[in-house]
N, C-alpha and C positions, 0 to 999 in steps of 0.2 A: 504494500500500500504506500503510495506517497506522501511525502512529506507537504500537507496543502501549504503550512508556510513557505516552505521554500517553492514551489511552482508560483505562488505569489509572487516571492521577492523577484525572482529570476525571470518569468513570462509575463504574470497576469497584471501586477502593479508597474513594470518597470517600462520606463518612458527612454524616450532617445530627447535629451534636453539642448534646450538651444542657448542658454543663457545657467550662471552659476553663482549662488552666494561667496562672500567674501569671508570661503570658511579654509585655511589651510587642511592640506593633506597631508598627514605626516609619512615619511618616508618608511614607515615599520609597516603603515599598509599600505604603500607598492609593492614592497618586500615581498607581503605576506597574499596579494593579488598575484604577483609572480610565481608564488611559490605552489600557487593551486591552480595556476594555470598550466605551467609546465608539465603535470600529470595526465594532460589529455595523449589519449593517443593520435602517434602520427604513424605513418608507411616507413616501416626498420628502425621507428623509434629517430628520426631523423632530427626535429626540433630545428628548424630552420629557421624559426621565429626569431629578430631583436630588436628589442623595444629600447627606444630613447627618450625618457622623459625630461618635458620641457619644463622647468618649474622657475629657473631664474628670470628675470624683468631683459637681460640681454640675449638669451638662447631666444625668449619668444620674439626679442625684437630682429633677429635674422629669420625666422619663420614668416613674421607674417609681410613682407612683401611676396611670398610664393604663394598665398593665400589666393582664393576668388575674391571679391568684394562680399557675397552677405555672408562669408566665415571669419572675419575679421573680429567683429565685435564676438562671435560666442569665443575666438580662442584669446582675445582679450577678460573675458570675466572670468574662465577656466582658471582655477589652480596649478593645473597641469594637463597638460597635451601631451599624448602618447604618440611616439611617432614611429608605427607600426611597420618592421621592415622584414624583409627574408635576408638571408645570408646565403650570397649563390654559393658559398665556399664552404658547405654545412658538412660536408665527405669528410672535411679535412680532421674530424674530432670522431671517425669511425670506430678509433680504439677504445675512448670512453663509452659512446651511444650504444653501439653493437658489439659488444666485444666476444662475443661466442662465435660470430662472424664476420670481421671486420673486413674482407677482401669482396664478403657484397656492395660495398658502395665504390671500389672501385669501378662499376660503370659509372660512378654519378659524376667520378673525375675525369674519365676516358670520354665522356659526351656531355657537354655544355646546355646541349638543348633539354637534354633526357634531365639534369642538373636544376636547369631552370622551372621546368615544367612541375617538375617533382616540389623544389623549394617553394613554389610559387601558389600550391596549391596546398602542401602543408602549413605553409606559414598562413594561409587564408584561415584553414583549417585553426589553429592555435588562434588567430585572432576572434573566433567564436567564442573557443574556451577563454580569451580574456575578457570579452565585455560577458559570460557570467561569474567568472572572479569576479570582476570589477565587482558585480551587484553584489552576490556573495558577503564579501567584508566591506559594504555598506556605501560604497562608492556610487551615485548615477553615471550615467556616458552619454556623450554625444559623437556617435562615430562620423564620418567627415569623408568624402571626397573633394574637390572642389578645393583643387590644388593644383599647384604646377610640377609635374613631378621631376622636372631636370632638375626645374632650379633647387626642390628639397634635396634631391641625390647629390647636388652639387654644392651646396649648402653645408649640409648633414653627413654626408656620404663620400666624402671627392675621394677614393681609392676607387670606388665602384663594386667593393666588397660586398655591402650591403645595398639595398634597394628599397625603397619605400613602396606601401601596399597601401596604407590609407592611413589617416589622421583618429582619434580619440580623444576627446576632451573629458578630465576626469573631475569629480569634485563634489560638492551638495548641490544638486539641481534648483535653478529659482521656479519652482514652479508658476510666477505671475509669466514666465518665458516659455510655456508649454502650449502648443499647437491642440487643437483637437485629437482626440485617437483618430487616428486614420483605420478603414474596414483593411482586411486579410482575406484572399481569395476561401473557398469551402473545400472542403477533402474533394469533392465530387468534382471542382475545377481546376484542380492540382495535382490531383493523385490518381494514379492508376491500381489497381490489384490486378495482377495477371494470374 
């Protein structure tokens, strides 16, 4: 039987906010959002996910010229901005990740695309299991596309090691900044049973 508070906290209650109180986020829970996110499964346990949080007044002041225009003001009220990235070079930590079999990720070094494709979609992956951390240990989110992703890569990223996937704005939600719930398509317009 399920836990009804928690399909609360994580599905039923939990909003995607546009705006944030001016509440700090202490760094014990990123820690502790990281530390139960990393548990999700990924394909040979690969973890390709890295997260870079934004939290000083100068990290956010190089973000947000890569901004769109209406993400501006939410990653200004934001405490912190996750700046959710893959690591094309995730092969390279085989010994620790897979170690019963570390010579399987040599394809992932032998072919860049196979590498990509894989990173790109477990890191997607892991960034699920972080916006339900986030909610988890009491965090709202506002996930974020609507961004320039050279210029974060070049920004954030200039070796080209890692890659940005999308933005997350972490912190106590305002709720006077919350949209209506928007509708979710029906099992019967989504889903198939074969």
């Amino acid at each position: 039987m399920p836990d009804n508070s928690a399909v609360e906290t994580l599905f039923l209650h939990a909003r995607s906010h546009n705006g944030f109180l001016n509440t700090p986020v202490p760094q014990e829970q990123l820690r502790r959002l990281y530390d139960l996110m990393k548990m999700g499964p990924t394909s040979a346990n690969c973890c390709p996910l890295r997260v870079v949080f934004v939290t000083s007044p100068e990290a956010r002041a190089r973000l947000l010229p890569a901004l769109s225009p209406g993400n501006v003001a939410k990653v200004q009220s934001a405490p912190v901005t996750a700046l959710l990235a893959r690591d094309t070079r995730f092969h390279e930590r085989a010994e620790r990740l897979f170690p019963h079999n570390p010579q399987f990720y040599r394809a992932f070094a032998d072919d860049a695309a196979h590498a990509d494709a894989t990173a790109r979609r477990n890191a997607t992956l892991q960034a699920g299991y972080f916006l339900m951390a986030a909610r988890a240990v009491g965090l709202d989110c506002g996930p974020m596309s609507g961004f320039d992703e050279a210029l974060v890569n070049s920004t954030f990223f200039p070796d080209g090691q890692w890659r940005i996937d999308f933005l997350c704005n972490l912190g106590q939600g305002d709720p006077a900044k919350l949209f209506g719930k928007l509708p979710r398509l029906d099992f019967e317009e989504a889903c198939q049973v074969l």
